[in-house]
N, C-alpha and C positions, 0 to 999 in steps of 0.2 A: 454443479451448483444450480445451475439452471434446470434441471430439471427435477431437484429437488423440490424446487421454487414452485416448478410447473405443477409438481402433485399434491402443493398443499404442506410437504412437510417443512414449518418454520425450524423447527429445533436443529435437523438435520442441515436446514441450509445454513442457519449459524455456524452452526460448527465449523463447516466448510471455509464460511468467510475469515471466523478467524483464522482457522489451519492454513488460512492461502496468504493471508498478513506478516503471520509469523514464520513463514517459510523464508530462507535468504533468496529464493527463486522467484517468490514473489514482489517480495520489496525490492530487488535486481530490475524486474521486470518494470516497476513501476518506476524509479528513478530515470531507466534510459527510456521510456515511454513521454516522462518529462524533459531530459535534456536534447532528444532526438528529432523535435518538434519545432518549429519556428520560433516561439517563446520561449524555447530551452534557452535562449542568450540573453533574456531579461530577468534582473532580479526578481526572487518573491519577496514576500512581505519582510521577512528576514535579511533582506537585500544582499542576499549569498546567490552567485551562479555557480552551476557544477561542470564545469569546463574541462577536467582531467581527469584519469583514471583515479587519479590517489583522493581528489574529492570526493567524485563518485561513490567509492568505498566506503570512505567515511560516511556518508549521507546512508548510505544503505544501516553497518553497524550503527547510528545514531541513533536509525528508525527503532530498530529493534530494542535501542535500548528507550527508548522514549515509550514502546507499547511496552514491554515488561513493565517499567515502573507503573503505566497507567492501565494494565491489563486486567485487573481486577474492577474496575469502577468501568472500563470497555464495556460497550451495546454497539452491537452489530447495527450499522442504516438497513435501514430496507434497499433491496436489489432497484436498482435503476431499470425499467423496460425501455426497449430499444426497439 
C-alpha cells in the first residue's frame, strides 16, 4: 500500500485499503492492536472493553458487519505518513 502511495497511484491504493478493512486478518489485526495496548482496559465511547476471546470475536464480526452495511457510501482517509 505504501508503495502504491509512494508512486502516485490513488486508485490502486484504495483499493488496497479497503481490501485490508474487509479482510478478517485485518480487522483481527486491528482489535488486538486495540486491546493489546495500555488503553486496551479503558472503555471507548461506546463504553464497551474487549477483555475475552468471545468479545473479541464479536468486535471483529460486528466490524464487518457495520463496513458492509456502510460500504457503499465508504471513502478511503488518506494514508497517515509516518
Amino acid at each position: 500500500m505504501v508503495a502504491a502511495y509512494r508512486d502516485g497511484n490513488i486508485k490502486e491504493t484504495h483499493r488496497l485499503q479497503k481490501k485490508l478493512i474487509m479482510s478478517f486478518e485485518g480487522r483481527s489485526l486491528a482489535v488486538r492492536k486495540v486491546t493489546s495496548n495500555e488503553g486496551g482496559k479503558t472503555p471507548g465511547i461506546d463504553n464497551i472493553t474487549w477483555h475475552n476471546p468471545y468479545l473479541k470475536y464479536n468486535a471483529i464480526i460486528g466490524l464487518r458487519t457495520t463496513l458492509l452495511t456502510k460500504f457503499t457510501t465508504y471513502k478511503a482517509h488518506r494514508i497517515k505518513r509516518v
